[in-house]
C-alpha positions as CSV (number, residue, x, y, z in Angstrom):
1,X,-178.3,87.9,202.9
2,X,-174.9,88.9,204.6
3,X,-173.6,92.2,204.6
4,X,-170.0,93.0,203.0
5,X,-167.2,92.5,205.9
6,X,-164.7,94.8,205.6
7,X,-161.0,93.4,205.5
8,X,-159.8,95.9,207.8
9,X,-162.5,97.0,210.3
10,X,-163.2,100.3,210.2
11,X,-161.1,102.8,212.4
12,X,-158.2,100.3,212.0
13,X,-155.1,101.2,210.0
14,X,-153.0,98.7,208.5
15,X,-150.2,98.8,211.1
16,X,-151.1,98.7,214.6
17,X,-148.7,97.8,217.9
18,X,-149.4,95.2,220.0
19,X,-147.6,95.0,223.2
20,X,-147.3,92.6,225.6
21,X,-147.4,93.6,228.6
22,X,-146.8,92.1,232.6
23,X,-150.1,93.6,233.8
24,X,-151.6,94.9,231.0
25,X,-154.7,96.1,232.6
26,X,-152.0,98.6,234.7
27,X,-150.6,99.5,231.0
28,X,-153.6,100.3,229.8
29,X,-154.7,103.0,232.5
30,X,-151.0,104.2,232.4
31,X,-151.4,105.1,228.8
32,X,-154.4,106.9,229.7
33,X,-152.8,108.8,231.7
34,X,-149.8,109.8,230.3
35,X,-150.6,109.5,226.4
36,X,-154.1,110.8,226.5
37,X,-155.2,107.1,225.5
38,X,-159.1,106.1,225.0
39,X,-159.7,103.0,226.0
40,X,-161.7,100.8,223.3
41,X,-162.7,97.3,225.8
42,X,-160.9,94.8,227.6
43,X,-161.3,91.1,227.3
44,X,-160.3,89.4,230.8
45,X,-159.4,85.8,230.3
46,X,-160.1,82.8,233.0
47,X,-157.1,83.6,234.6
48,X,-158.2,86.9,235.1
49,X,-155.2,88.1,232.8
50,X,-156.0,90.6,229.9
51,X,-156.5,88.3,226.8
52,X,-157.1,91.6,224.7
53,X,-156.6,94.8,225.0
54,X,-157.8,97.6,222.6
55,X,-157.5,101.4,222.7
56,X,-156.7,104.6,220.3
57,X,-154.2,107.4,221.2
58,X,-154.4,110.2,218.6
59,X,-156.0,108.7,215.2
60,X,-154.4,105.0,215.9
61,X,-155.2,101.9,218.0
62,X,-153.0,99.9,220.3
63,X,-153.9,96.6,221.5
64,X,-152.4,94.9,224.6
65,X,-151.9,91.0,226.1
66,X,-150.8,89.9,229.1
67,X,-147.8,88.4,229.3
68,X,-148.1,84.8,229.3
69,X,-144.4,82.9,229.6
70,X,-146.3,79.8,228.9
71,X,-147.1,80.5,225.4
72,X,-143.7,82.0,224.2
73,X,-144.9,85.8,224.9
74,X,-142.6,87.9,226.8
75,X,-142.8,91.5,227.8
76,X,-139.8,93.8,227.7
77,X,-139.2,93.0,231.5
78,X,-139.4,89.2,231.0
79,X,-136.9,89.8,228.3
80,X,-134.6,92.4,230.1
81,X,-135.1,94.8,227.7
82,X,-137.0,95.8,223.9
83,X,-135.6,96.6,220.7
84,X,-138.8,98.1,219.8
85,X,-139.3,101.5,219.9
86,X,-143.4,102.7,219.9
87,X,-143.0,106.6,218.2
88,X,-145.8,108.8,219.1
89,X,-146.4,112.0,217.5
90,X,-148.2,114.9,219.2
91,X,-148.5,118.6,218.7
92,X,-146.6,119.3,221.7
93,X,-143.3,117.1,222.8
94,X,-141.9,118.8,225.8
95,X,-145.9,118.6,227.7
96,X,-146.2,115.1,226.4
97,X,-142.9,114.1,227.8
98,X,-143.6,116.3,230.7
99,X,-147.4,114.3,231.5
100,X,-145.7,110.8,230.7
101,X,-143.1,111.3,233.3
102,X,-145.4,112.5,235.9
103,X,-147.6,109.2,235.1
104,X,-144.6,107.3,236.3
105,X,-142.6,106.8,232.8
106,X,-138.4,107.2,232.8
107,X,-137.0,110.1,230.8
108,X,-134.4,108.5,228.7
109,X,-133.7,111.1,225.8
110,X,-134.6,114.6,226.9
111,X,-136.8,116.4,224.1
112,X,-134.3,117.9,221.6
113,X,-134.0,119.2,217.7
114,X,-133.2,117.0,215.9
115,X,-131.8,117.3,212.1
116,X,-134.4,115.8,210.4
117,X,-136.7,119.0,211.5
118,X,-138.7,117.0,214.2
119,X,-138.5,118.3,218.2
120,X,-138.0,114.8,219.5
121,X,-137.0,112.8,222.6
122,X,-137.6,109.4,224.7
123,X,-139.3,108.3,227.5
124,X,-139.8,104.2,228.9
125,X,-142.8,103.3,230.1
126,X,-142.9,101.2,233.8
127,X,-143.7,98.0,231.7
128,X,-140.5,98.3,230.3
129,X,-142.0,99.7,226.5
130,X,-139.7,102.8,225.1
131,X,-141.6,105.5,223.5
132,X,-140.2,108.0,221.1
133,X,-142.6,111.3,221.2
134,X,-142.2,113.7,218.7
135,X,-143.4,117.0,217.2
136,X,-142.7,117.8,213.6
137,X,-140.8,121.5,213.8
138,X,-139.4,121.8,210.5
139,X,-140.0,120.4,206.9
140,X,-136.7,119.4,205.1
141,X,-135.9,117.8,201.6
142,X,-134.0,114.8,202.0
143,X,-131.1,116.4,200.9
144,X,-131.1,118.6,203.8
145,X,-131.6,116.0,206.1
146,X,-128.3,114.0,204.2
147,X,-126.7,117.4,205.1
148,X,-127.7,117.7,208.6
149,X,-127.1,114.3,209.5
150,X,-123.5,114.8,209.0
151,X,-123.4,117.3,212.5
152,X,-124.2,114.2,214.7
153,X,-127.5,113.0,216.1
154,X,-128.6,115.9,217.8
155,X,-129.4,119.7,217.5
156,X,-130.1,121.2,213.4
């Protein structure tokens, strides 16, 4: 008899990030360090490159790779750049920002209020990932965010 597998494994979420990254083993204790990460396992290939990389920050997982040219996957510095932005959540922006800059990340956005009610700002990580980091300040209708939108992109 074989048990029931589960379509999403338990403690998974439908959405999770996976970023590629040139020395993803160094990500992975970078995001220990500055997010607070937990690392799940890593899965070395032949090459001695990270094959798969699997951790939790908060409630959600983020898995890792290596970069590997070869096979069409680029990290943000083989590509010059990302338009992804990871956006992290946390019950205290201006520390989080704060630790992920003193774990070697580049303050890009300084933590500000924003008006859609969250305390918000950006930081890239040295593998070349941006983060968004947040902190929900303020509960808004969406009609008061319309509003507030019309002041610019910063400050309520």
């Amino acid at each position: 008899m074989t048990a029931l597998v589960k379509p999403i494994p338990e403690g998974m979420h439908s959405l999770t990030p996976h970023l590629v990254c040139r020395d993803a083993n160094a990500a992975m204790d970078f995001y220990i360090s500055a997010f607070g990460a937990r690392g799940g396992g890593r899965l070395p290939g032949p090459d001695g490159k990270l094959m798969h990389g699997m951790m939790w920050i908060g409630d959600s997982a983020l898995m890792l790779v290596d970069e590997y040219p070869q096979c069409g996957m680029l990290s943000p510095l083989g590509l010059n750049g990302t338009p992804v932005i990871v956006h992290l959540y946390v019950e205290d922006v201006d520390a989080a920002m704060a630790r992920a800059v003193e774990a070697g990340a580049t303050l890009t956005m300084p933590a500000t209020d924003m008006f859609w009610g969250d305390r918000y700002g950006q930081v890239r990580d040295p593998f070349g990932h941006l983060w968004s980091i947040a902190t929900h300040i303020r509960d808004m209708s969406p009609e008061e965010i319309q509003a507030a939108s019309k002041t610019g992109c910063v400050g309520a």
